[in-house]
C-alpha positions in Angstrom: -0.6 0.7 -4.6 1.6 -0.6 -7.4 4.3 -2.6 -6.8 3.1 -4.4 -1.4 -1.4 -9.1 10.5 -2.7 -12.7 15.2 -3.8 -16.8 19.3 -6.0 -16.1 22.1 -7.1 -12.3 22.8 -7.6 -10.0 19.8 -6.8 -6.2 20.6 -8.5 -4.5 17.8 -7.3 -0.9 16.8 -10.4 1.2 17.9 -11.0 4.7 17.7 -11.0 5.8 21.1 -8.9 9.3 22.5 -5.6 7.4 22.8 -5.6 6.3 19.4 -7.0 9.7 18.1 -4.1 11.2 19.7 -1.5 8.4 18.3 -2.3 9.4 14.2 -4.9 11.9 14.4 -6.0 15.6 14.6 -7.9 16.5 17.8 -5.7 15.8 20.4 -7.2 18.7 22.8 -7.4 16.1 25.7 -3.8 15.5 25.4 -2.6 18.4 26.1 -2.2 21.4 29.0 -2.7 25.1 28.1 -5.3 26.4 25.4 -6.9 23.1 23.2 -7.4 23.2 19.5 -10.8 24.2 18.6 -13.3 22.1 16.3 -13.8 22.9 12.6 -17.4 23.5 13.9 -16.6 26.3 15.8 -14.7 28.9 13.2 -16.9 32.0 12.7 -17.5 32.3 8.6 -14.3 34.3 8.2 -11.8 32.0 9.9 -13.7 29.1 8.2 -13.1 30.7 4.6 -9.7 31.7 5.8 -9.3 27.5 6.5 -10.2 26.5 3.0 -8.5 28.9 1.0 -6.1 27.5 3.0 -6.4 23.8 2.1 -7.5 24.9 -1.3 -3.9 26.5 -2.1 -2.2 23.5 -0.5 -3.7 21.2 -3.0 -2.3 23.9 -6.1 0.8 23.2 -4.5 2.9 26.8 -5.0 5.9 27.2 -4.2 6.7 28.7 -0.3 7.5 31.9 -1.2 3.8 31.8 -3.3 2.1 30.1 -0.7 0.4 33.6 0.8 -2.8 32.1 2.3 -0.3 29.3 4.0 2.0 31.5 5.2 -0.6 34.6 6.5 -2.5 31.1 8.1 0.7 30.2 10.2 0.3 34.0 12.0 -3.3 33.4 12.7 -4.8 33.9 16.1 -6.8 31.1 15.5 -4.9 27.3 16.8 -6.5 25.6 14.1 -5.7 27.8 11.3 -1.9 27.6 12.3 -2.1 23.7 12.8 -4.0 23.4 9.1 -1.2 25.8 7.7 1.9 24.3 9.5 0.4 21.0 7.8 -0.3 22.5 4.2 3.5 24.0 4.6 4.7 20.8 5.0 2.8 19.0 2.3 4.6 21.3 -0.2 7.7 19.6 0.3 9.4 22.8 -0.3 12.8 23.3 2.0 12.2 26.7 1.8 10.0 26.5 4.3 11.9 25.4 7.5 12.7 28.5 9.0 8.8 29.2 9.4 8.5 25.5 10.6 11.1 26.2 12.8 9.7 29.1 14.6 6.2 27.0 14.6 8.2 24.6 17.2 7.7 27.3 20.0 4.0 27.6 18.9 1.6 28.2 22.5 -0.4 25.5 21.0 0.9 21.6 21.9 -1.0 20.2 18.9 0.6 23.1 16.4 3.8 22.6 17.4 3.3 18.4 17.2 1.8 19.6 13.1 4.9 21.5 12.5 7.0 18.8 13.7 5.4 16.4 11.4 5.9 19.0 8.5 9.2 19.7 9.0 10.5 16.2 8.0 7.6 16.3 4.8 8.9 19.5 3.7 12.3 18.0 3.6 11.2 14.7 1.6 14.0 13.6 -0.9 16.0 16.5 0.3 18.7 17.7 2.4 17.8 17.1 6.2 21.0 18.7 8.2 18.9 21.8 8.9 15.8 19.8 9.6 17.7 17.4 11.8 19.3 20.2 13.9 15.4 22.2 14.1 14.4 18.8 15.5 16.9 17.8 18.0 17.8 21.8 19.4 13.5 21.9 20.0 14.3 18.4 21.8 16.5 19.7 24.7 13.1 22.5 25.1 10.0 20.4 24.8 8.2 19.2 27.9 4.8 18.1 26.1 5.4 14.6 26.0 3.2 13.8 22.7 5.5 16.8 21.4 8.4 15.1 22.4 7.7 11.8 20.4 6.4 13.8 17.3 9.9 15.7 17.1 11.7 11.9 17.4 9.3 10.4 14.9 10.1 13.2 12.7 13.7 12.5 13.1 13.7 8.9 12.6 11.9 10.0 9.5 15.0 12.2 7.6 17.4 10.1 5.5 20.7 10.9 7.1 23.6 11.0 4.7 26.6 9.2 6.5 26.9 6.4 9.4 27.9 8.8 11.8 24.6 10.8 11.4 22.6 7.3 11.6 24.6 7.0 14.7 23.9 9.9 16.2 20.2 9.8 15.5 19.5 6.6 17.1 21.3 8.1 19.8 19.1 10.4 20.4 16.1 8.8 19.8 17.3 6.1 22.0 17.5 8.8 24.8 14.0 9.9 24.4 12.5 6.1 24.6 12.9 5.7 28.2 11.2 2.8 29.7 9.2 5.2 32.2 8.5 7.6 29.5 4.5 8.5 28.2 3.2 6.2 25.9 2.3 9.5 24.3 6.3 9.6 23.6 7.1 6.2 23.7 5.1 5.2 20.4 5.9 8.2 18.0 9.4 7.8 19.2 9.5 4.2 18.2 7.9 5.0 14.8 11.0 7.0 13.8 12.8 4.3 15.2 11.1 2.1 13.0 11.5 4.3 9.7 15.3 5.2 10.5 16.1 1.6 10.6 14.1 0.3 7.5 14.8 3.5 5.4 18.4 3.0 6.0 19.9 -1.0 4.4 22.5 -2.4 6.2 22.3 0.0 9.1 24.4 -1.0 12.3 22.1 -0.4 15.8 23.8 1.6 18.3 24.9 0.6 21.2 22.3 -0.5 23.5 19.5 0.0 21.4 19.0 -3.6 20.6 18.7 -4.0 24.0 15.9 -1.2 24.5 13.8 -2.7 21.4 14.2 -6.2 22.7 13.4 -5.0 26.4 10.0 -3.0 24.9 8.8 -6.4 23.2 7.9 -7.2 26.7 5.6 -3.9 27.1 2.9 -3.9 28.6 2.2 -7.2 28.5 0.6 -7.8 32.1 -1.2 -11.3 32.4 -0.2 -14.1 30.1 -4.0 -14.3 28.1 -5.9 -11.2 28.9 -9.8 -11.4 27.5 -10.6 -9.4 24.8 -13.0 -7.7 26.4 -10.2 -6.7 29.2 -8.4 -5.5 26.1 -10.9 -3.6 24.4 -11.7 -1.9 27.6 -7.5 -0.3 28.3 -6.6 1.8 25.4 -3.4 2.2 26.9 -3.4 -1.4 26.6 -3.6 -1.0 22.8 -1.0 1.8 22.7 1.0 -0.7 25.0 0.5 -3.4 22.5 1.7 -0.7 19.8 4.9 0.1 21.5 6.0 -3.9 21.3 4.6 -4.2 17.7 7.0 -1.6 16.4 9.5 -2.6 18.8 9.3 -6.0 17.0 8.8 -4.4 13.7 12.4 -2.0 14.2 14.1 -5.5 15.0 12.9 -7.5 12.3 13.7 -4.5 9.8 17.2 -4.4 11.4 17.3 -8.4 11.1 17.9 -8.4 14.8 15.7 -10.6 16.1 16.8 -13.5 18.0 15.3 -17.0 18.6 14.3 -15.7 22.6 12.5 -12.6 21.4 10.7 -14.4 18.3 9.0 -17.4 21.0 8.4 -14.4 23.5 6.5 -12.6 20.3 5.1 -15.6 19.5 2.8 -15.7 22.9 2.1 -12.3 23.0 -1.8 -11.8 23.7 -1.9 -8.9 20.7 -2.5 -11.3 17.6 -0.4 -8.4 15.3 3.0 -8.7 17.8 2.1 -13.0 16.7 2.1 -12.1 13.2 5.3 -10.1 13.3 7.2 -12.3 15.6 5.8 -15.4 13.0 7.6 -13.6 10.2 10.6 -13.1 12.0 11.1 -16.9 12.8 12.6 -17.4 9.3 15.6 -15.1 10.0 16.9 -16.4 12.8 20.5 -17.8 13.0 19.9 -21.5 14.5 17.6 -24.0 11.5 16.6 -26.0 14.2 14.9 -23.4 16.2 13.8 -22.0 13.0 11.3 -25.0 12.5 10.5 -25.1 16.1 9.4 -21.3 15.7 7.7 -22.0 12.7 5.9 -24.8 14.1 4.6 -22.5 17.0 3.0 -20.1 14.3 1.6 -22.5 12.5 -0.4 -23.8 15.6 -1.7 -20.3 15.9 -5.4 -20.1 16.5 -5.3 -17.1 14.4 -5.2 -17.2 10.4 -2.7 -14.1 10.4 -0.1 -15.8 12.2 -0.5 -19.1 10.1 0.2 -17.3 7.2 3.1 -16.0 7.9 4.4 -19.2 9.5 3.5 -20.8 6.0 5.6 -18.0 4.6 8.6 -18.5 6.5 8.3 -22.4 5.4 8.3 -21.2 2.1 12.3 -19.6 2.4 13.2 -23.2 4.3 15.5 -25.9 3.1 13.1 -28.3 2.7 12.9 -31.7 4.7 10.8 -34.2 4.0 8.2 -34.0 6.5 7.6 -29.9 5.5 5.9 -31.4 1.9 3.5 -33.4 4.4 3.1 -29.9 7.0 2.0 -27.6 3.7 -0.2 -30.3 2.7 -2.0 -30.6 5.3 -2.7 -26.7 5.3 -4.2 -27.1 2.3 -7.2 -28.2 4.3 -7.3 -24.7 6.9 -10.2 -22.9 7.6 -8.6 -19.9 6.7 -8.8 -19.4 3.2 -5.5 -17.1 2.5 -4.0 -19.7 4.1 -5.2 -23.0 2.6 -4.3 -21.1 -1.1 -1.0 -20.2 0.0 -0.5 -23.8 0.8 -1.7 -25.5 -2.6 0.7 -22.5 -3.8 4.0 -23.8 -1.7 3.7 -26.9 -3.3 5.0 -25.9 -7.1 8.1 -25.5 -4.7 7.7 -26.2 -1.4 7.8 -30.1 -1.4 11.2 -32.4 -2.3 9.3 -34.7 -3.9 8.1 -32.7 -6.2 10.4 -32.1 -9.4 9.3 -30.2 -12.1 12.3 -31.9 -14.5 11.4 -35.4 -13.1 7.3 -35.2 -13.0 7.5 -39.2 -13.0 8.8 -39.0 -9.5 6.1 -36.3 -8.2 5.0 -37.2 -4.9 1.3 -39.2 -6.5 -1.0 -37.8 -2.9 0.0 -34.1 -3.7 -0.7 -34.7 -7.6 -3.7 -36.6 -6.9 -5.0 -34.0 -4.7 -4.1 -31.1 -7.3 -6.0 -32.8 -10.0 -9.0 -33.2 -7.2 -9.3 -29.4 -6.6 -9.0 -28.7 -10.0 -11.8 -31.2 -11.3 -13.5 -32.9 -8.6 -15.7 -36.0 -8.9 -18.9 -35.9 -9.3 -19.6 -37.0 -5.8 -17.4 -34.8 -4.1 -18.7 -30.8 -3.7 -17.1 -28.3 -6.0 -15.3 -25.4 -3.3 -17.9 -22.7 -2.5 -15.4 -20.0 -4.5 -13.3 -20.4 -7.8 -10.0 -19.7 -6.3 -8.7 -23.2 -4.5 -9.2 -24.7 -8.1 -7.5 -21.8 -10.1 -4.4 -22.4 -7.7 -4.5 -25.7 -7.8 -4.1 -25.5 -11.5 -1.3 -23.1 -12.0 0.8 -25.5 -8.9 -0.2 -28.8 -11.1 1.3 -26.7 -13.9 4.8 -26.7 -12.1 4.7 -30.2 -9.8 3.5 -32.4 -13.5 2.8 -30.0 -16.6 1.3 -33.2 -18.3 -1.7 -33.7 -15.5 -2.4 -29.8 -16.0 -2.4 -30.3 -19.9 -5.2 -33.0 -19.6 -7.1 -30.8 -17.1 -6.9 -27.8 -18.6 -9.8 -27.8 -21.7 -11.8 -26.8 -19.1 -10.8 -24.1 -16.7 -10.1 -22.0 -20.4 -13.4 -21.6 -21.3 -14.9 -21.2 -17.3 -17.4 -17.8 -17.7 -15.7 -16.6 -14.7 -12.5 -14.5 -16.3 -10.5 -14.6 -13.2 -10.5 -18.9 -14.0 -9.0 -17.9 -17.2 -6.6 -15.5 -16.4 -5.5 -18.6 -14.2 -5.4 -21.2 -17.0 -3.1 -18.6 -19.1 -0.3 -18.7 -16.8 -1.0 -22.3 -16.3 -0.8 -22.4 -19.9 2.2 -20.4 -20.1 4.4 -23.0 -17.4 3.4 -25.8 -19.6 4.0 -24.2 -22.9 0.7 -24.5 -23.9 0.9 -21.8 -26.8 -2.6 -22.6 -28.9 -4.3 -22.3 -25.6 -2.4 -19.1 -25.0 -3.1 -18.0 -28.4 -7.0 -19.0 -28.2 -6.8 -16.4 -24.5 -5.1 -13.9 -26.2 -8.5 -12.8 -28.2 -10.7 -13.5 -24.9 -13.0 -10.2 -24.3 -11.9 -9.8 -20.8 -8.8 -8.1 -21.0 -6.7 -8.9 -18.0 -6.9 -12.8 -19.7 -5.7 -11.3 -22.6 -3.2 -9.5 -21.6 -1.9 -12.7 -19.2 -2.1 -14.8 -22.7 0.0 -12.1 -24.0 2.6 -12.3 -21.4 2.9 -15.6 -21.8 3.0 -15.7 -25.6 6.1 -13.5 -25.0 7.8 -15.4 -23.0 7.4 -18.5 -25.1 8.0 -17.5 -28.6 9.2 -13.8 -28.4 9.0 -11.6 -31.3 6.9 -14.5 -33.1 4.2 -13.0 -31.0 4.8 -9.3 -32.4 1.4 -10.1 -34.5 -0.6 -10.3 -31.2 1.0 -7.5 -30.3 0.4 -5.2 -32.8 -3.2 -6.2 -32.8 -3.2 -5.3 -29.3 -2.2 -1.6 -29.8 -5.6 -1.4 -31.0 -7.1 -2.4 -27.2 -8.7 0.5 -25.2 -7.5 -1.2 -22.0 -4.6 0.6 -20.7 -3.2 -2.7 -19.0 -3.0 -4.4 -22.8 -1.5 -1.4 -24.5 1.4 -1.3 -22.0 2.2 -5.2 -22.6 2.0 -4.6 -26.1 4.8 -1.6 -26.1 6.8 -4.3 -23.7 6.5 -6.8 -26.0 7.4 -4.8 -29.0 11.0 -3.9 -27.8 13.5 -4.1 -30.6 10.6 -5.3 -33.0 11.0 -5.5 -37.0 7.5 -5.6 -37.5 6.9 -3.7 -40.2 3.1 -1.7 -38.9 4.6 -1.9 -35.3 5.9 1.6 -35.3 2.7 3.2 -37.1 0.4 1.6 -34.8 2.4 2.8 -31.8 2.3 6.0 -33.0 -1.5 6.2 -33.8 -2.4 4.4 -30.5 -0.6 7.0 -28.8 -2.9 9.9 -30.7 -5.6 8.1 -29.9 -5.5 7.8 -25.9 -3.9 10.8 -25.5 -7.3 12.5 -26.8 -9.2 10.9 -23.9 -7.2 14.2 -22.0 -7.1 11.7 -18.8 -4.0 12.1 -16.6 -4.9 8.5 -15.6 -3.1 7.6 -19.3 0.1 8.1 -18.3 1.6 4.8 -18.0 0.4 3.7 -21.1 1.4 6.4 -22.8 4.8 6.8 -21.2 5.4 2.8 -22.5 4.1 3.5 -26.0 6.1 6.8 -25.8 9.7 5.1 -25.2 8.8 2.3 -27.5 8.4 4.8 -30.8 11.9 6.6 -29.3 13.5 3.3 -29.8 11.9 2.4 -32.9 11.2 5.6 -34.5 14.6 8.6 -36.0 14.1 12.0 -36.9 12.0 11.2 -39.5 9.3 10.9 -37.1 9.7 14.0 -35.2 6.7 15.4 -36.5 4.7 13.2 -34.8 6.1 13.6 -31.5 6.8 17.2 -31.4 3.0 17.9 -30.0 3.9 15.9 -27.0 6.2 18.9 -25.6 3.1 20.1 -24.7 1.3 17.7 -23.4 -1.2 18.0 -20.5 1.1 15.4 -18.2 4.7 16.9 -17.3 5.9 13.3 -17.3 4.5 13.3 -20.9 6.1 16.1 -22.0 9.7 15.6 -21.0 9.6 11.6 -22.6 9.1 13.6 -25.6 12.0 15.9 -25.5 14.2 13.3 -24.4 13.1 11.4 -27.4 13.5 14.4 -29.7 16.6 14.7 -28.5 17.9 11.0 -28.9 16.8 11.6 -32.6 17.8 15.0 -33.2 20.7 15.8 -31.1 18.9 19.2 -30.2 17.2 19.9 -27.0 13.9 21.1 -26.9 12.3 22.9 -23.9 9.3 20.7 -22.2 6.5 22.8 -22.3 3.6 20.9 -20.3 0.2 22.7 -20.1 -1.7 21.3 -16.9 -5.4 20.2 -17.2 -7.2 22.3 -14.3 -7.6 20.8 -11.1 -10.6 19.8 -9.7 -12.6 22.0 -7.7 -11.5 22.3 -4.1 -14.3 21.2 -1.8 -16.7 24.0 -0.3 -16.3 24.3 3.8 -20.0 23.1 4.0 -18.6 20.2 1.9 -16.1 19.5 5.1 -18.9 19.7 7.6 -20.9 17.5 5.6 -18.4 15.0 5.1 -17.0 15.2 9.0 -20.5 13.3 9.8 -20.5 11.0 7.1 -20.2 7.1 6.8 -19.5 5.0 3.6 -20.9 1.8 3.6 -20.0 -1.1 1.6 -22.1 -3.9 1.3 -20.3 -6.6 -0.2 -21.7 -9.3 -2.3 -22.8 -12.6 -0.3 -21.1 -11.4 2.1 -21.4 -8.2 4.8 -21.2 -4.5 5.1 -17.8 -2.7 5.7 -18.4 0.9 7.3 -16.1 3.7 7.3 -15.6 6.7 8.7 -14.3 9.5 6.6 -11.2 11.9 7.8 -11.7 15.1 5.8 -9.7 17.8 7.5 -6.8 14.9 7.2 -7.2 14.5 3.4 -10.0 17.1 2.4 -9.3 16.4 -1.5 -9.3 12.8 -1.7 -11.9 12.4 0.9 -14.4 14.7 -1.0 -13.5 12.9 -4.1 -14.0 9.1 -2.9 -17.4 10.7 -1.1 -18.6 12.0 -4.8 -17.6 8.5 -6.5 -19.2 6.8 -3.5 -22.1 8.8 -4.4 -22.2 8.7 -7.7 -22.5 4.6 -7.9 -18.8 4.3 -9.2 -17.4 1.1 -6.8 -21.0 -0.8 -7.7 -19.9 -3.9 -8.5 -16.5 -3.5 -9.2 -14.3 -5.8 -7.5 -11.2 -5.9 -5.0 -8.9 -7.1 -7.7 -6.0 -7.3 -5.6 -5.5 -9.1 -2.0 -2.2 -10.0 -0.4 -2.9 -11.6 2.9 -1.6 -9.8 5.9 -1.0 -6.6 3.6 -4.2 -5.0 1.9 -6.8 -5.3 -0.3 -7.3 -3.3 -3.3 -10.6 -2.2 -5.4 -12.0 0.0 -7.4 -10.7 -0.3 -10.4 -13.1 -0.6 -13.8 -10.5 -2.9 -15.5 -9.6 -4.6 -12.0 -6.2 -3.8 -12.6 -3.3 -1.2 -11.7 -4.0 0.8 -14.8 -7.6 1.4 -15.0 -9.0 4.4 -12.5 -11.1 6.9 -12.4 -8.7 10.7 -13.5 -8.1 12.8 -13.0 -5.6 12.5 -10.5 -5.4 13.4 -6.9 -2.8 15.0 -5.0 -0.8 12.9 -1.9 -2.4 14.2 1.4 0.3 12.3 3.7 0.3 12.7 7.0 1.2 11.5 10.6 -1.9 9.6 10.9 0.0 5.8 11.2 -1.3 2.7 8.2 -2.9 0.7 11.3 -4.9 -2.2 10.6 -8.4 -0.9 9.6 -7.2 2.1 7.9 -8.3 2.9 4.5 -6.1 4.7 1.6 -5.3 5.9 -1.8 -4.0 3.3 -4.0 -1.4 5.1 -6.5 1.4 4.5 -9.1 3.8 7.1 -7.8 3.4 10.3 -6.0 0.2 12.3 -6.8 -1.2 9.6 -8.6 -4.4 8.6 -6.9 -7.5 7.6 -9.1 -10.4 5.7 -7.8 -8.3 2.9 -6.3 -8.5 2.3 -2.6 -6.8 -0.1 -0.5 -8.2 -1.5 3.1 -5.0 -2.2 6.0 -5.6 -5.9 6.8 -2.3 -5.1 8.9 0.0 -2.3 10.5 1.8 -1.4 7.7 4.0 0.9 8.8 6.4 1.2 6.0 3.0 2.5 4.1 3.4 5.5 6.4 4.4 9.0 4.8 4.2 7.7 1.6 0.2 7.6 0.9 -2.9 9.4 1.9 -5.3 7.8 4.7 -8.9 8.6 4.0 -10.8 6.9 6.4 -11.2 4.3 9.2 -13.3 0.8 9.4 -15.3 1.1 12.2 -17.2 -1.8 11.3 -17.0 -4.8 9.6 -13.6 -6.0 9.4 -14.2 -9.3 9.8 -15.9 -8.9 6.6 -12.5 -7.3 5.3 -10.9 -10.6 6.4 -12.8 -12.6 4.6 -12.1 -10.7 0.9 -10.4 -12.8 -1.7 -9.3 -11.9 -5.4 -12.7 -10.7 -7.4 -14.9 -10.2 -4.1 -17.4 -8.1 -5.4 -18.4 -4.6 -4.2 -22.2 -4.6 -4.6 -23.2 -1.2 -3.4 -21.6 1.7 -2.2 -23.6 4.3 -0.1 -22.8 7.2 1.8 -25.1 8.5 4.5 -25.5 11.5 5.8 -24.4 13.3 2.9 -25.5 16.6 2.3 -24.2 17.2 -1.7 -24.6 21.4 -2.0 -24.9 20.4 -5.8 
């Protein structure tokens, strides 16, 4: 993911039937009439049938060359028709909708549920009329209430083209979300309800259903502080508890929440309705009841909720008793939220003024300068990160305390306490120390010193910049195109054009970014005169590649010139005993000092990027890498060589969205941009439902979220393992 959570009783998203029919495939329990059969039991021919099927969803053909799609949605067989109805939609191709549409009145509940779901995929960045009336005419006919909610998540999900369509959509959807209605309805339903709302800015809620939403944040609710073990044991209680989380979420999205629905939130026994109702509290229209919200969060017994109450301080006016309330957080048990604390003070306190540093509040300096070096009689913190904050908010709060502190942290062997000082270095203006980081060996502390060099001195740093061109880390070589805008440095435009040669002979789609930053760069630098060099590119492996290069031709020559990509192969779809193989599988990661995360692969969901993550698994690629990226009461986010954005494992995979909902627990595909998936995985640490549709789900934590919880920045992965794996190769 390139540039994006609980009090008293704890439901925790399990995998029991209820949620299994919420997001998932094997809904036969669900439904009257004739189930969907098991992967297990296709005879060889419908099984080959099924991957050929797969297999040609993952080339991606058009609908009109999609045979083994189209041929599957006639099939005898349920499951053939649900896995084809899904692949259909997956193409994104309108063309499709008429087949979708007849797929509505399928015999089967859970085909006509698939095709439902596809309907608004197919129709992704497109126009949605004809989807929208498919949808709401199969509305007035469909009895199956799971059906029912699919077709109004699906509807929620188009992008509606005037107000009067918004209008009428919520309309509907508020018809379907009867208080007496299924849960089965009831939480697709308020998933489209959810995407309609946040999908569309500055939408205006119909008439009455701010009413509904606030009405289903009571859901469910039953006694005031139900155990956890009463919880665990309802999982209608969990899909009640869903129902007022995105009830909450459709509110705060429409910034509709009052002050009376917030404190009700606030209560709730489900720790994620807390979490959502604590970051809601910031919005509302009264200050004073603002703080009093606030205050309620931030006495959460659960670190999720804290954190978001901290948040919400963080937007406040400040007062002067809010620089003694994040002070005092500093000292939580929760970690995410004791460093967002030391962070809220660069700005969170009055005292504090970065133009005035003689007037900084001398307790909150003090304890900076503690965390950063403390004395020799007081314990050092058992992980690097408090001090590294600490640093970077001394930086802000009195640049000439982090100067004298700072000799230190610059030459600490773990990088992450460098890449720290460098934008420490770069608030204070600190430019030998950032010149001294911009040759360290690590390069995400180079490339931070690099930043900040820019920023300082601009096109004085052009030098470093150059030099950096020469890096093999794709993270440097973008900063160094950045930084090289509008250069007159005299080797700049050579060296762009030679580091360009030299990663695009890696052939790794994973380049792209880099290349595509170096590739505008020599179009602003370079004239016709250069065309030679770049004429190649029409060629290029990467389609993105290829039309940068005939756009820069043509800014040079005034002549267009066809892009005229040639595709690496794709990888080899998986065999079906690969499927069956990976349907019984567990990945296990055991992190270091710390304990072992299991999770349970979905393959018929995501059969590419499921075998793929299994083969890397496998194959010892996420040993001791790290999760490089962690944003409390989001995700976290690993697997990266280079612990950065840029540095994956290509080629690329293909997005396998689909209805299955970003719960907390779930585990995805981190990418750049559609069909950009690389080694990268990211862990749910909340619902994120605004994930949904947008990236591929690959698995499920069935154990060992706590250890999830306790991840920071840099938390090693020491071994990967998958068992039972049966590799044909």
């Amino acid at each position: 993911m390139h540039q994006l959570p609980p009090n008293t009783g704890r439901i925790t998203p399990g995998w029991g039937p209820s949620s299994i029919f919420l997001g998932g495939l094997f809904l036969c329990s669900c439904f009257s009439g004739t189930p969907t059969s098991s992967v297990a039991s296709l005879g060889a021919e419908d099984l080959a049938a099924l991957v050929e099927i797969m297999a040609e969803e993952d080339r991606r053909p058009t609908f009109a060359q999609a045979t083994a799609l189209r041929n599957g949605l006639a099939s005898d067989n349920a499951l053939l028709r649900h896995f084809s109805a899904r692949g259909l939609g997956r193409l994104e191709d309108p063309a499709a909708l008429a087949a979708l549409g007849r797929t509505l009145t399928d015999p089967d509940a859970v085909v006509r549920l698939t095709a439902a779901g596809a309907i608004a995929q197919s129709v992704f960045n497109a126009d949605t009329e004809t989807a929208a009336d498919l949808l709401r005419g199969r509305l007035d006919e469909e009895h199956e209430p799971a059906v029912r909610g699919a077709l109004a998540q699906s509807l929620g999900r188009l992008r509606p083209d005037s107000a009067t369509t918004i209008e009428q959509t919520q309309t509907t959807l508020l018809d379907v979300a009867q208080r007496d209605a299924p849960l089965e309805t009831l939480v697709p339903t308020l998933r489209g309800f959810e995407s309609l709302v946040r999908t569309n800015t500055d939408i205006e809620l119909a008439a009455g259903v701010r009413a509904r939403l606030v009405d289903f944040v009571h859901y469910g609710r039953g006694g005031a502080n139900p155990t956890e073990a009463e919880q665990l044991e309802s999982e209608a209680m969990f899909a009640a508890a869903r129902v007022r989380r995105l009830a909450l979420a459709t509110l705060n999205a429409a910034g509709r929440a009052d002050a009376e629905t917030v404190e009700i939130a606030l209560y709730d026994p489900d720790v994620e309705v807390r979490r959502l109702g604590a970051a809601a509290a910031s919005g509302v229209d009264d200050l004073n009841r603002q703080r009093l919200l606030l205050q309620i969060a931030l006495a959460d017994t659960e670190g999720q909720v804290r954190y978001e109450g901290l948040r919400g301080y963080g937007r406040l006016e400040h007062e002067p008793e809010d620089c003694a309330t994040i002070t005092a957080l500093v000292e939580d048990d929760d970690p995410n939220v004791s460093l967002q604390a030391i962070d809220l003070l660069a700005e969170g306190c009055h005292e504090v003024n970065v133009a005035n540093p003689e007037i900084s509040a001398p307790s909150v300096v003090n304890m900076l300068r503690m965390l950063v070096d403390p004395p020799i009689n007081v314990s050092r913190p058992v992980t690097w990160h408090p001090a590294a904050h600490a640093l970077t908010t001394l930086a802000h709060v009195h640049p000439d305390a982090a100067e004298q502190l700072i000799s230190v942290p610059i030459v600490d062997p773990i990088w992450q306490v460098r890449m720290y000082a460098a934008r420490a270095a770069a608030t204070i203006g600190a430019i030998d120390v950032l010149e001294q980081l911009a040759q360290d060996p690590f390069p995400n502390v180079a490339d931070t010193a690099l930043r900040g060099l820019d920023s300082m001195i601009g096109h004085a740093a052009d030098g470093a910049a150059v030099e950096a061109l020469n890096s093999e880390d794709y993270q440097r070589l973008i900063t160094a195109a950045d930084m090289l805008e509008a250069t007159e440095h005299p080797d700049a435009l050579a060296m762009l054009i030679e580091a360009l040669e030299r990663v695009t002979l890696e052939k790794k789609e994973t380049s792209r970014d880099p290349r595509l930053a170096i590739l505008r760069r020599i179009g602003e630098l370079g004239d016709a005169d250069n065309a030679d060099s770049i004429l190649p590119y029409i060629e290029d492996f990467d389609s993105r590649i290829a039309a940068q290069a005939a756009q820069v031709l043509l800014s040079w020559t005034g002549s267009t010139v066809s892009a005229s990509p040639t595709p690496l192969p794709l990888a080899p779809f998986p065999t079906a005993e690969d499927l069956i193989n990976l349907e019984r599988a567990r990945v296990r990661m055991k992190m270091q000092n710390s304990g072992v995360i299991e999770v349970r692969l979905h393959p018929y969901e995501a059969p590419t990027n499921v075998a793929r993550f299994a083969r890397q698994v496998r194959d010892g690629h996420f040993d001791g890498l790290t999760f490089h990226r962690v944003v409390a009461n989001f995700v976290i986010q690993g697997g990266s060589p280079g612990a950065n954005e840029y540095v994956g494992d290509g080629p690329y995979s293909r997005d396998e969205v689909g209805n299955r909902s970003h719960l907390r627990g779930t585990v995805g595909i981190s990418t750049r941009g559609r069909d950009t998936g690389d080694s990268q995985i990211f862990i749910n640490l909340a619902d994120n439902v605004r994930l949904d549709y947008n990236y591929t789900i690959i698995g499920t934590i069935v154990s060992g979220m706590e250890v999830v919880d306790r991840v920071l920045e840099g938390s090693i992965i020491e071994r990967a393992t998958i068992e039972p794996w049966n590799d044909p190769q």
